[in-house]
N, C-alpha and C positions, 0 to 999 in steps of 0.2 A: 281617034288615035289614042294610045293607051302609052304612057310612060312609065318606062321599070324604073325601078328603085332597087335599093338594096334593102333600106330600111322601112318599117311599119309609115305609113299613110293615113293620116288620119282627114275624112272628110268631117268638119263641123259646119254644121245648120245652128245659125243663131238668129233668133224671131225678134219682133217689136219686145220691150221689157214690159212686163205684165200680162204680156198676150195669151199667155196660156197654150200655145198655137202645139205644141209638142206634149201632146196628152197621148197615152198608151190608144184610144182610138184612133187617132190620126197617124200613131209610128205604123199601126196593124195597118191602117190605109195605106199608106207610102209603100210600104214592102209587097205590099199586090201590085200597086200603081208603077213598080219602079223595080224589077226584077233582078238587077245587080247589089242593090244593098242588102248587108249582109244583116247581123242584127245589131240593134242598134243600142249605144250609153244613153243612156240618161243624164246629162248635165242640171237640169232644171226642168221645167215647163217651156222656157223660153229655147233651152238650147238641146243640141243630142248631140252624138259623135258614132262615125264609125269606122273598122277597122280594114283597112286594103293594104294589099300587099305594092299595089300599084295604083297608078292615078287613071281613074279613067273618066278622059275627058268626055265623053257621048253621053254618060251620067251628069254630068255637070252642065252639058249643054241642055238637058230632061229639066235638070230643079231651077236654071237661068229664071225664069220668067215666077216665078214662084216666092212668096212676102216674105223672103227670110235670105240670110248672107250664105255665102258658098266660098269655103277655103277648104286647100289642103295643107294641110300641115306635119312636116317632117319630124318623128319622133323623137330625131336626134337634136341634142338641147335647146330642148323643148322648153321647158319653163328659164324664162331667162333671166340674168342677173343684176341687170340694171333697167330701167325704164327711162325715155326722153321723150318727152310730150309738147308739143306746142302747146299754148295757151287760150287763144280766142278763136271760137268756134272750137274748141278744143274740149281743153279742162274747162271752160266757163263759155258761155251760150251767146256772149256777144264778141264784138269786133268794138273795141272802146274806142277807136277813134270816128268809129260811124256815129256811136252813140252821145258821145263830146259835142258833134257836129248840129244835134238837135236843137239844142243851148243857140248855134250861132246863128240857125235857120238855114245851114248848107246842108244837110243831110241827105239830097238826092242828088248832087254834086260828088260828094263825099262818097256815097255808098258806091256809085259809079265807077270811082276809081279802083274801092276796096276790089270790089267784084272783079275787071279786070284784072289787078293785080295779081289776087289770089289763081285768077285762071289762067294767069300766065301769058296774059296779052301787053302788061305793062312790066318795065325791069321794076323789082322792088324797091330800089332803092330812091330814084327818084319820085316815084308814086308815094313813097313814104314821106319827104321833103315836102312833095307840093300838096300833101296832105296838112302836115303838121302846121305849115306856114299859113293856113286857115284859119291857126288857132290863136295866132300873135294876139296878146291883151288877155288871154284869159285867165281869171281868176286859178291858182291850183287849188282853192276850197271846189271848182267844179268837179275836179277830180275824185277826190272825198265825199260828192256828193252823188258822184255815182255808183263809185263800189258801195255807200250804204245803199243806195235806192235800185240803181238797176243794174247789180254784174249779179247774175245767177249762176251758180256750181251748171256743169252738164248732169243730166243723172249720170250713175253710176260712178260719177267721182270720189267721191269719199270713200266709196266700198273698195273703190278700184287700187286707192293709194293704202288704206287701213289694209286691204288682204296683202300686198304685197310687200308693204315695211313688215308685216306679219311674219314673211317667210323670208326677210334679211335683204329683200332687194331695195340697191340705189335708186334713189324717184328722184328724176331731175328734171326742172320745166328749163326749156330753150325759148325764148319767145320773138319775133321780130315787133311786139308790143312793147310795153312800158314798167319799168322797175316799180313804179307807183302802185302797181294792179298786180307784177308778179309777187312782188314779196308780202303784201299781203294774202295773195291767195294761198302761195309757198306757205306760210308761216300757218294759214288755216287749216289745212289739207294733210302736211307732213313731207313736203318734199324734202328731200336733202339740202337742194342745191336751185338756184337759179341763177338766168345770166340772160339779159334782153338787153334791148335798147333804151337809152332814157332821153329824158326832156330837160332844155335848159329853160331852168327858171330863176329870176331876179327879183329880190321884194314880192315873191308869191305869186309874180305873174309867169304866164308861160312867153317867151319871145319870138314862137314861130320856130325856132332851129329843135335839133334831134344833137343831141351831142356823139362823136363822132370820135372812134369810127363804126357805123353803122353796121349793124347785125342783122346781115341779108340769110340770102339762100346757101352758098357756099359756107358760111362760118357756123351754120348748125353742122354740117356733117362734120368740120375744123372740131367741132365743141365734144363730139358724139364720140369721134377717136382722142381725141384728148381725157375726157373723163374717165375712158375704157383703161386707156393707157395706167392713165395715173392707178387705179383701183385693181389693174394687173387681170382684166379684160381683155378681150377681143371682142370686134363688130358683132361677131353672131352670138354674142354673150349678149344683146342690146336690143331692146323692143322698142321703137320707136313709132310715134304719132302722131298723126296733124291731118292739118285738111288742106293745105294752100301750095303751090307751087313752088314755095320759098322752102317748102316742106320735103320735098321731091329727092333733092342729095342726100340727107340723111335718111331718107324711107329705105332708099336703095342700097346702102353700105350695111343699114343694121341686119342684124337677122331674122329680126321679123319687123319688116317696116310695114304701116296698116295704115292707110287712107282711109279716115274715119268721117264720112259722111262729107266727105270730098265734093270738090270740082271735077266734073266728067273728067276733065285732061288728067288730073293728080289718080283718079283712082284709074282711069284706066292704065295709068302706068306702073303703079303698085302692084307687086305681089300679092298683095294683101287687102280687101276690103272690108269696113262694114259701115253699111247704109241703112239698117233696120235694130240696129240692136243696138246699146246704149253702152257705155267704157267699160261697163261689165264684161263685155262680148272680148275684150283683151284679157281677160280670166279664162272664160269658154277657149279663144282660142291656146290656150297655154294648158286646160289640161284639166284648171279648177273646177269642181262642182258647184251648184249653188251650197252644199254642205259646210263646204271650206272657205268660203266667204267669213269674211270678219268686216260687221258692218259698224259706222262711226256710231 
């Protein structure tokens, strides 16, 4: 089946980051192998793009099975003006409440729930509760001793935030994580703006509770038209990101919502995927070169 459009179509291929996988031999291969693509941009090594009048799906069903992302992408505002990113598994490579858990020796317990959670088998909210109340007695220097030791950037974070404050876009982290973890990273990175959940802690201890009221799934998408608002936006002004279920309502409203190395359920219900390419690949799809990258 073949989808008109009015406006230009752009199909992007985005690879593993360093792959090299999109070398002038392998575009000359694709266009024998793949008789619909027309010729093709050059984004990087990693990424290409190319130009259709229409979407067609029988081609996209051809590159499915193939080590690299498959989006279409509407030329109309196209590069957008504010950015809303989840945080864990996100902008940073862990889940800190799985990795808090290591400390208590719950952590296959813990991971357990994340996992559901995020796949959307458990409500977030309470999965969040019976999480945190694992954690009653714990020191908040553990806290501090994770973002020094183990919270690692995702690749392509810094570039991802550095190119787009570059070109005047709002960078705002949403998180259903911890103020502790976002506003340090916020403050590293260059977001604008954050706004997560926090923890209640007394004499440096944590108590078990999540202070309330809790910042599920519904109050990202609450947050994503509020900011829009305030900054004299609209949704499709709005590229938003995540990997988790909680992630799902705002993926949907923005205008480019992107399931970024997702749970089966979350990407397959996104517009938008990518599972091979690294936060970069939110550049690729908006238009960026590797040229125009501005790297921290």
């Amino acid at each position: 089946m073949t989808q008109q459009m009015n406006d230009t179509l752009y199909l992007v291929l985005t690879a593993a980051p360093h792959s090299g996988y999109f070398t002038p031999a392998r575009l000359r291969e694709m266009a024998t192998q793949f008789a619909d693509l027309p010729a093709a941009k050059s984004l990087s090594e990693d990424a290409v793009e190319y130009a259709f009048d229409n979407q067609n799906d029988e081609l996209t069903a051809q590159l499915a099975d193939l080590p690299f992302d498959v989006n279409w992408v509407n030329d109309t505002q196209r590069r957008k003006k504010m950015l809303i990113a989840d945080l864990e598994s996100t902008i940073i490579e862990q889940e800190c409440l799985d990795e808090l858990a290591v400390v208590i020796d719950k952590q296959a317990v813990m991971v357990d729930i994340t996992t559901r959670a995020m796949r959307g088998e458990l409500d977030f909210e309470p999965a969040l509760k019976e999480r945190v109340a694992m954690l009653k007695g714990m020191p908040e220097s553990a806290l501090q001793d994770l973002y020094d030791n183990g919270v690692t950037l995702m690749p392509g974070a810094q570039t991802l935030l550095a190119t787009l404050r570059a070109n005047d876009v709002f960078c705002g982290l949403v998180s259903g994580g911890f103020a502790f973890f976002a506003d340090r990273i916020a403050q590293r990175i260059g977001f604008n703006r954050f706004q997560c959940n926090d923890l209640n802690i007394t004499d440096g201890i944590l108590d078990g509770t999540v202070v309330e009221p809790i910042l599920g799934r519904a109050a990202k998408a609450e947050i994503l038209n509020a900011w829009a608002q305030e900054l004299g936006l609209t949704p499709d002004d709005v590229l938003a990101t995540g990997d988790g279920s909680n992630d799902l309502a705002m993926l949907k409203i923005a205008g480019m919502g992107v399931a970024f190395r997702a749970k089966p359920a979350v990407a397959e219900a996104a517009q938008y995927t990518l599972q091979h390419a690294d936060l970069t690949g939110l550049l690729y799809l908006q238009g960026y070169s590797e040229s125009q990258f501005i790297t921290a």
